[in-house]
C-alpha positions as CSV (number, residue, x, y, z in Angstrom):
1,X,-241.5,-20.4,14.9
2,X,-239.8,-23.2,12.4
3,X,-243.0,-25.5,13.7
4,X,-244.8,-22.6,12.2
5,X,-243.1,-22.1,9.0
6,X,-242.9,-26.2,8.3
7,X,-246.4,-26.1,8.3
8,X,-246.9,-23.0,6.6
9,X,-244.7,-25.0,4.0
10,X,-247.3,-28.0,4.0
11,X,-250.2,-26.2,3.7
12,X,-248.9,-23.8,0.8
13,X,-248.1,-27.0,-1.6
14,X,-251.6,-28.4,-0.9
15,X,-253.2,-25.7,-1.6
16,X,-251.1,-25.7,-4.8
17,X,-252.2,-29.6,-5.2
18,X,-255.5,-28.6,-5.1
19,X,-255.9,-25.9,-7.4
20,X,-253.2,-27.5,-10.2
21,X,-255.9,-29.2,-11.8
22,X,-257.9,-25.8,-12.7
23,X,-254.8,-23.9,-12.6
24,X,-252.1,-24.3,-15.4
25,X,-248.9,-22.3,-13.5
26,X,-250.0,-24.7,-10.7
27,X,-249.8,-27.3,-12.6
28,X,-246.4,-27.0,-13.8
29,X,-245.2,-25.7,-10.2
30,X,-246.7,-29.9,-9.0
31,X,-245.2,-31.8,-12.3
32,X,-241.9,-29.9,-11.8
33,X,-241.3,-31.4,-8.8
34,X,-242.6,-34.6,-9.0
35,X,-239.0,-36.7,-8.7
36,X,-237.2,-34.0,-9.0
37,X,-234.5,-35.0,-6.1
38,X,-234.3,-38.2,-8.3
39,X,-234.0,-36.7,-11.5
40,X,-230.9,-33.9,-10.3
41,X,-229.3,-37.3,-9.1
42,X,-229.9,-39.1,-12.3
43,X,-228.4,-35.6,-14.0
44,X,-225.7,-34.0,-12.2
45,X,-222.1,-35.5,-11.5
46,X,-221.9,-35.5,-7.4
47,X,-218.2,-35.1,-7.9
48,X,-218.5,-32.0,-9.8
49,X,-218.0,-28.5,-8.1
50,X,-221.1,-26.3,-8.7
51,X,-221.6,-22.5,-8.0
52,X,-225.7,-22.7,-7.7
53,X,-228.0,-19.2,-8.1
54,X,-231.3,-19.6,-7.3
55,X,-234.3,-17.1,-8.9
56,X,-237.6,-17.1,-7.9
57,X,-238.9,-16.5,-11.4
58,X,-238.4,-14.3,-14.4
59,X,-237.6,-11.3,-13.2
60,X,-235.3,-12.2,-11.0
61,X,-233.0,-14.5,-13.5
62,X,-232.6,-11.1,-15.2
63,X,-231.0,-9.8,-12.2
64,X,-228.8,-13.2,-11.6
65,X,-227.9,-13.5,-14.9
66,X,-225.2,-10.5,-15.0
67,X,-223.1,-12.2,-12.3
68,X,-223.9,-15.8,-13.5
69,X,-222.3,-14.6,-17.2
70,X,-219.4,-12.4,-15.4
71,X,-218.5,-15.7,-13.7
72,X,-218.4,-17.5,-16.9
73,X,-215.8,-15.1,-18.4
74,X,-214.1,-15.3,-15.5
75,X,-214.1,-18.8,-14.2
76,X,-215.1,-21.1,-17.7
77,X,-213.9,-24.2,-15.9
78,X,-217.1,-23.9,-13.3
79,X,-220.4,-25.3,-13.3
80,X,-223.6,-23.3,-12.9
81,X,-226.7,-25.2,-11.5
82,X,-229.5,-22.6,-11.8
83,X,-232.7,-23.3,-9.8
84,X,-236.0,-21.3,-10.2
85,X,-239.2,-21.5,-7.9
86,X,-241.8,-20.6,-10.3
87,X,-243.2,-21.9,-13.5
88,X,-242.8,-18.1,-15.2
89,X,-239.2,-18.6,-15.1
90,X,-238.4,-22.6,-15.4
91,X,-240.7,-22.8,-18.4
92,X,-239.0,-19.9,-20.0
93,X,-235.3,-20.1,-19.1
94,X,-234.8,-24.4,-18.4
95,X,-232.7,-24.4,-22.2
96,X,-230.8,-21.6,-20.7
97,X,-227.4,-21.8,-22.4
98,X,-225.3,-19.8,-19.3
99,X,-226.2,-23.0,-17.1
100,X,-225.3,-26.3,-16.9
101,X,-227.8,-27.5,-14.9
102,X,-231.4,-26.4,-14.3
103,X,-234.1,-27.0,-12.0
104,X,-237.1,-26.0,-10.3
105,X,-235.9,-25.9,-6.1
106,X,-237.5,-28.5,-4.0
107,X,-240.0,-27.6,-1.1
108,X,-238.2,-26.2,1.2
109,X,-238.3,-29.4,4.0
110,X,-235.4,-30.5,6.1
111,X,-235.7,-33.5,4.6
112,X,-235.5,-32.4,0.9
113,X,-232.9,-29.7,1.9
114,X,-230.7,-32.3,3.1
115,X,-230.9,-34.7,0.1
116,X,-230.4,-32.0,-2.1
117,X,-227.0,-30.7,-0.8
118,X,-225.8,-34.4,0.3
119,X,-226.3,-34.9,-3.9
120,X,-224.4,-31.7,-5.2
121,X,-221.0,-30.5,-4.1
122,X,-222.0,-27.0,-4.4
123,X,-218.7,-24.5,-4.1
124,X,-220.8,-21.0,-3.2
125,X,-224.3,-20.1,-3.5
126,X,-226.0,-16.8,-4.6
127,X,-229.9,-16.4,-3.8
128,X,-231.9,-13.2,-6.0
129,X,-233.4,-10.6,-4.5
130,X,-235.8,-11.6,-1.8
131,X,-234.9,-15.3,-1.6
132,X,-235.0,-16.7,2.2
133,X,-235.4,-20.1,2.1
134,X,-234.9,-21.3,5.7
135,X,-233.8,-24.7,5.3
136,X,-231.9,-23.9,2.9
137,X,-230.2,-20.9,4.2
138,X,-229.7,-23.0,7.1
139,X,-228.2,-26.2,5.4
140,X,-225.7,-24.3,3.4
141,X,-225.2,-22.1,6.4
142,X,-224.3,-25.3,8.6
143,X,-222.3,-27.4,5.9
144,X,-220.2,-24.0,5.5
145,X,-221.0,-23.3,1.6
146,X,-220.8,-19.6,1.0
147,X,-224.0,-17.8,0.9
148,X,-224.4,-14.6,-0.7
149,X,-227.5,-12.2,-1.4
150,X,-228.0,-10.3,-4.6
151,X,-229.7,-7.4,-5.6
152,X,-231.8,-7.5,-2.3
153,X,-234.2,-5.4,-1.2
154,X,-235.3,-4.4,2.3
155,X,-238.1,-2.3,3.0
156,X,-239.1,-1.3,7.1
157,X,-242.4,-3.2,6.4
158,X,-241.0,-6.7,6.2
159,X,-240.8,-9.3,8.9
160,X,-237.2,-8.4,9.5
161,X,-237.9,-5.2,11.0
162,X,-240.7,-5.9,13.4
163,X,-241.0,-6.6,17.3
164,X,-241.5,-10.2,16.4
165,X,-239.2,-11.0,13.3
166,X,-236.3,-12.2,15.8
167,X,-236.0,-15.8,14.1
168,X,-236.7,-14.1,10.3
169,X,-233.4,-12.1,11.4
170,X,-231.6,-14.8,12.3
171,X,-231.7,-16.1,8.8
172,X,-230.0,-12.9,7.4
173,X,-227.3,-13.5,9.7
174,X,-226.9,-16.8,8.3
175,X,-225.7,-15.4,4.9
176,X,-222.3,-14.6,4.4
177,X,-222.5,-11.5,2.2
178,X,-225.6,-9.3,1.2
179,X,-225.3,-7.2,-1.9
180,X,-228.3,-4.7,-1.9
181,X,-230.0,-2.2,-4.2
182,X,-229.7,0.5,-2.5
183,X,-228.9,2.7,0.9
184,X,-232.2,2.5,2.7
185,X,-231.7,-1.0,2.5
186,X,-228.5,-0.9,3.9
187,X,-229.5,1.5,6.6
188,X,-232.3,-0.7,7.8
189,X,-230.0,-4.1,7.8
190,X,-227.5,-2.1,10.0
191,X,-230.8,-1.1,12.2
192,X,-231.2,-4.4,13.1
193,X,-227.6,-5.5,13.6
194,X,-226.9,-7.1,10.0
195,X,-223.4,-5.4,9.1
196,X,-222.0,-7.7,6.6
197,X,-223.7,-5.8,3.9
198,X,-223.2,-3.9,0.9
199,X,-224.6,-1.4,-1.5
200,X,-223.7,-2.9,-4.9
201,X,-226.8,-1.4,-7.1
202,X,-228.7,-3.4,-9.7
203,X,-227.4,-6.1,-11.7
204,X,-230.4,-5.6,-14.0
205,X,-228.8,-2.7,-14.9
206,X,-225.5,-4.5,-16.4
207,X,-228.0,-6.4,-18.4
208,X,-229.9,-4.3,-19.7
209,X,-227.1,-1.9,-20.6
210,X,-225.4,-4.9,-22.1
211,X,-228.2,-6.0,-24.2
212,X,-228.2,-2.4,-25.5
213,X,-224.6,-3.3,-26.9
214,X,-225.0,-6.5,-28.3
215,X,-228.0,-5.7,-30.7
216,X,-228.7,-6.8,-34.0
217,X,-231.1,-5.4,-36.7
218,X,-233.8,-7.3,-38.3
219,X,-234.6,-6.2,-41.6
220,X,-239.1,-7.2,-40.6
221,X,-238.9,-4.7,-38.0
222,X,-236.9,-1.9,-40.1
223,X,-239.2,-2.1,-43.2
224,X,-241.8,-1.9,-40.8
225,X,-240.1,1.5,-38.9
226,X,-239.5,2.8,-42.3
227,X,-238.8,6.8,-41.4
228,X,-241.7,7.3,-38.8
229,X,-241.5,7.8,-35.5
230,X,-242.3,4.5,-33.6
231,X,-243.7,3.6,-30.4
232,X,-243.1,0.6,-28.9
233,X,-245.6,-0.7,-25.8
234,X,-244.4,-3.6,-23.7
235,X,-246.0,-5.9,-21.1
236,X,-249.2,-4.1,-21.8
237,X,-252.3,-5.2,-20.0
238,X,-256.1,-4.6,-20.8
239,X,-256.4,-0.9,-19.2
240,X,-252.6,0.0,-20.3
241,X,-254.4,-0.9,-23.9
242,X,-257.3,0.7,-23.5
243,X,-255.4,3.8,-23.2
244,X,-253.1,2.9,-26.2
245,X,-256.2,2.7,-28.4
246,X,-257.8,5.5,-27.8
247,X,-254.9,7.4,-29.0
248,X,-254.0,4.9,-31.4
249,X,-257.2,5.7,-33.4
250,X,-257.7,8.9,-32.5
251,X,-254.4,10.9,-32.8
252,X,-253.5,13.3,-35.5
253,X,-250.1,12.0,-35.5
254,X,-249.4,9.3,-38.2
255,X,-246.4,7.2,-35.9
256,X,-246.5,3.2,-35.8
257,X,-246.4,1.5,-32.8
258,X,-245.2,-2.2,-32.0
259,X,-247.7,-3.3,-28.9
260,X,-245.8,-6.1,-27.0
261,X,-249.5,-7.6,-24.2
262,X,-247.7,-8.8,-21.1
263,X,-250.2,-11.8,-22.0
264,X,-250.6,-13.8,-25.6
265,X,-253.5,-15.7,-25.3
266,X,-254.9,-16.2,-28.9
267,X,-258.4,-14.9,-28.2
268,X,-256.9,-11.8,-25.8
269,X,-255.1,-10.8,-29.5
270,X,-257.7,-11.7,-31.9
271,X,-259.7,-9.3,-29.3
272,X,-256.7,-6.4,-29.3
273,X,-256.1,-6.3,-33.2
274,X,-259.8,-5.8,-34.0
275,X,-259.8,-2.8,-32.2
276,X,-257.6,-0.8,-33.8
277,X,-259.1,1.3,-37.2
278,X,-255.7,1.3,-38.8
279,X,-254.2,-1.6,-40.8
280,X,-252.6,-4.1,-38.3
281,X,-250.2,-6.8,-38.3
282,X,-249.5,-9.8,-35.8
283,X,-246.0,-11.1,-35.9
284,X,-246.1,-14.7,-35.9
285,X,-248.8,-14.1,-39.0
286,X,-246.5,-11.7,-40.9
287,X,-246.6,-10.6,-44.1
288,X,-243.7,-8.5,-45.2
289,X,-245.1,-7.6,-48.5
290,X,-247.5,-5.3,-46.2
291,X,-244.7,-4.2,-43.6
292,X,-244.9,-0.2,-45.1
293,X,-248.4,0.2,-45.0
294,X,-248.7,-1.4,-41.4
295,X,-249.6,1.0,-38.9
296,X,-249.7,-1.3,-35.9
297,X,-247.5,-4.8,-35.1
298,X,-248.4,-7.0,-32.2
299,X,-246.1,-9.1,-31.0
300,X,-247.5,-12.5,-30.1
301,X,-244.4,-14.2,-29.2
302,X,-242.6,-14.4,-25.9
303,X,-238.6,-13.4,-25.9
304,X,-238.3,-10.1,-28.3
305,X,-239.6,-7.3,-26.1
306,X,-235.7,-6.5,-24.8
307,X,-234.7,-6.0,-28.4
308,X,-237.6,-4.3,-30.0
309,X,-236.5,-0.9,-27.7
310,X,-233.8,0.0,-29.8
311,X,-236.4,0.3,-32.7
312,X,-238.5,2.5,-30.4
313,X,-238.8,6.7,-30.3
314,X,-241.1,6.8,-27.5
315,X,-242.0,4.3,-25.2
316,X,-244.5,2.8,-22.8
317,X,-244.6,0.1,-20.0
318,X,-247.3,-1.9,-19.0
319,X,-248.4,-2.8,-15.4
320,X,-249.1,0.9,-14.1
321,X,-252.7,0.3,-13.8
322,X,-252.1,-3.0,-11.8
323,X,-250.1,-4.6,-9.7
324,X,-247.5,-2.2,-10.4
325,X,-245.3,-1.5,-13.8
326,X,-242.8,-3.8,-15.7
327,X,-239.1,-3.7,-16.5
328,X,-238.4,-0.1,-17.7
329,X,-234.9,-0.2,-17.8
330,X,-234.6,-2.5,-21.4
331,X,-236.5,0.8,-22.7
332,X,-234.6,3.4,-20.9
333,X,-231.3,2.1,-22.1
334,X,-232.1,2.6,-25.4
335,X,-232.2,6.6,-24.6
336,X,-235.7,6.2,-24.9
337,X,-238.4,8.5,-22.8
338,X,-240.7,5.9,-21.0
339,X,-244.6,6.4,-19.9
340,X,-246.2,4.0,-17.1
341,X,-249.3,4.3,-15.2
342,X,-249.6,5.5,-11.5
343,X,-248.5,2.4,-9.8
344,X,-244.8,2.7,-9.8
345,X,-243.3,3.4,-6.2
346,X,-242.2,0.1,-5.3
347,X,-239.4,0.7,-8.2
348,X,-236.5,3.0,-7.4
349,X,-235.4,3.1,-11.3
350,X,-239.0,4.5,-12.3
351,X,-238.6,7.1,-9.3
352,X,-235.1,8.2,-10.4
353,X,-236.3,8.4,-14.1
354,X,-239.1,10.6,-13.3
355,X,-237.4,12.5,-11.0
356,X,-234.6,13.1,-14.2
357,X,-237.5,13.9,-16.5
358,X,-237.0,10.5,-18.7
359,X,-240.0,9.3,-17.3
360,X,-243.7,10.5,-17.1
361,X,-246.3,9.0,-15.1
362,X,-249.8,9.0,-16.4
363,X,-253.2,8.4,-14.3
364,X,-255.3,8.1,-17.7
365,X,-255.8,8.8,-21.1
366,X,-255.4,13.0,-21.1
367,X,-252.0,12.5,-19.3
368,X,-250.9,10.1,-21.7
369,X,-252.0,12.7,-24.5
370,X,-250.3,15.5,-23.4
371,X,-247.0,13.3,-22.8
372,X,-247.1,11.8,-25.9
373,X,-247.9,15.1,-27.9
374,X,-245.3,17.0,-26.2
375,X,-243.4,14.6,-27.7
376,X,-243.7,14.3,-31.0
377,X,-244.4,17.6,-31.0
378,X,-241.2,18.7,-29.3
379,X,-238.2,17.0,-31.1
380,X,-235.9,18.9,-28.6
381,X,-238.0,17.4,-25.7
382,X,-237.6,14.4,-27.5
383,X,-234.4,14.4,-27.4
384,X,-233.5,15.6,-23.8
385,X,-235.4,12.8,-22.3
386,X,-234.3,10.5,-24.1
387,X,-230.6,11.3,-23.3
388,X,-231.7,12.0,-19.6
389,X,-232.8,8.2,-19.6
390,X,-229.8,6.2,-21.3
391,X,-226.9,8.6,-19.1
392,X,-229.0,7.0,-16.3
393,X,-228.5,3.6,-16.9
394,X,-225.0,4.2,-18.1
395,X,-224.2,6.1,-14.7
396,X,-225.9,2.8,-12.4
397,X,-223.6,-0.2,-14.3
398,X,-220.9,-1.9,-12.3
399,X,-222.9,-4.3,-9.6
400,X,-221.9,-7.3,-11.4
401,X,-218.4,-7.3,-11.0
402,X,-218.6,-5.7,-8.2
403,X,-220.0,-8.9,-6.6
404,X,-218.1,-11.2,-8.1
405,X,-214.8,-9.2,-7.3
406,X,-215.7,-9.8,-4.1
407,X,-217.0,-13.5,-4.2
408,X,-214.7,-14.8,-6.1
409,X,-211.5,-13.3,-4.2
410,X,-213.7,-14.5,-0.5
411,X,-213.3,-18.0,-2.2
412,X,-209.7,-18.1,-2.7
């Protein structure tokens, strides 16, 4: 099976190779590794002690980042090397103040495993979410470094749970502690004879709940809000839009809205502003003068999403109509009702919302009507779901230190 998965390995970064020249998240996935064992050796002190956290992407960071800043408070003497596998989340988060070090993580090879850990004394290790690198679960695993899972995951359809995943398992018993989302998850690892596991929650939650606290006002955005009601749309993608505009143009209600596209390619904007009847604004082409009169701002700059919630009434999430729906907690901490689009069962925080009536899944444009009617409508209902969605969040914090409680006092 490792035979297998080496050359599963192989084949994957060719295939990368190959489409990096057409490709521009390809491209940066090849150039990001091109000397990069060279480069951590040119960077990073060998002698120095490092707790490491790797993050596939984005997403992911956002749940590592929690315990990486609780670690920080607790331990400011230590050094962080953070290490990410995709472009989405090196690009974004390599000036990332919380670390001291950060990297994309090398193919996953024997060879490059080996370099990399005979270059860093790394002091514990925590891998995000779905993570299972088997060389380097296996190096850390065999040089005796503490491994430890975070916010994982496990659902009965992965590899893990089948008649043939025997060697997959082996590699979860290779970690020393796995802190997972929830009790399904737990349920399954005990199924299969992983008992050194624990239900923590998600971190994302300490995040998000923490951002909620630590937010400033910018005057642009409250001369914008003014006293109307506002609706702010995040990670929105063509058919979340689609939707968005109808009502947009067509409603009898006179809100503003702040539309956040998941993507901000210039001529995907250019396209989304001209639709709208109603006098519209991009951000990184404001003109303050006009803020009152503006019905619609679109934000065409990465990084403000998580603090334009707190300016929000009502809001929406984007993804729904895709692959599935993006992160609805930064809204819901805000006590803000949230609306999505059908796909959302992979996400256990969307489930619980709707299930508490702070979240309303829509299947098309009449659903999102009547929600979003009923709302501003219905200050009361307003009001109630709102509340329903921030005691939520406030009733899921505590993961973070809950790990690190734990971590830290394994290490000593």
């Amino acid at each position: 099976m490792r035979l297998a998965y080496d050359l599963g390995i192989r084949i994957y970064y060719l295939l990368i190779l190959l489409v990096s020249p057409f490709n521009e998240k390809a491209k940066l996935w090849i150039k990001g590794r091109k000397g990069l064992l060279h480069r951590i050796a040119e960077e990073v002190d060998p002698a120095s002690s490092l707790i490491w956290f790797h993050c596939s992407s984005l997403g992911e960071f956002e749940q590592g980042r929690p315990v990486i800043e609780k670690i920080r408070d607790q331990s400011p003497d230590k050094k962080i090397l953070l290490t990410f596998y995709s472009p989405s989340g090196y690009e974004i988060r390599k000036n990332y103040e919380g670390a001291d070090h950060v990297f994309y993580l090398p193919l996953d090879t024997r060879k490059n495993v080996k370099r990399f850990l005979d270059l860093l004394s790394i002091e514990q290790a925590y891998f995000v979410k779905y993570e299972f690198w088997y060389h380097f679960v296996a190096g850390l695993h065999d040089r005796n470094i503490p491994l430890y899972l975070i916010s994982g995951i496990f659902r009965k359809s992965q590899v893990f749970f089948s008649w043939y995943g025997g060697w997959y398992r082996r590699i979860l018993k290779k970690f020393d502690h796995l802190f997972v989302q929830q009790k399904t998850s737990l349920e399954l690892l005990k199924s299969i004879g992983i008992k050194h596991s624990t239900v923590s929650g998600d971190t994302r939650f300490d995040r998000v709940y923490d951002i909620s606290r630590k937010i400033n006002d910018d005057e642009r955005f409250l001369s914008f809000c003014g006293d109307s009601k506002i609706i702010v749309a995040g990670s929105t993608w063509p058919p979340d839009e689609e939707i968005l505009l109808h009502y947009i143009n067509e409603s009898r209600h006179s809100c503003k809205w702040i539309i956040a596209p998941h993507e901000i390619h210039e001529s995907e904007i250019e396209k989304l502003a001209k639709k709208i009847k109603h006098k519209t604004q991009r951000f990184t082409k404001l003109n303050v003068d006009e803020l009152r009169e503006t019905r619609v701002l679109i934000i065409d700059s990465i990084g403000l999403l998580s603090s334009l919630y707190q300016y929000a009434h009502i809001t929406y999430i984007g993804g729904g109509f895709g692959k599935g729906i993006h992160n609805t907690l930064e809204a819901a901490t805000f006590g803000n009702p949230v609306i999505f689009g059908p796909n959302y069962s992979r996400f256990q925080e969307a489930i619980d919302l709707a299930d508490r009536k702070a979240a309303f899944p829509i299947s098309g444009y009449e659903e999102f009507k009547s929600a979003m009617d009923g709302f501003l409508d219905d200050p009361n209902m307003l009001k109630t779901s709102g509340h329903s969605a921030e005691t939520y969040v406030k009733s899921m914090v505590g993961a973070s230190s809950m790990i690190v409680d734990y971590t830290l006092k394994s290490k000593d």
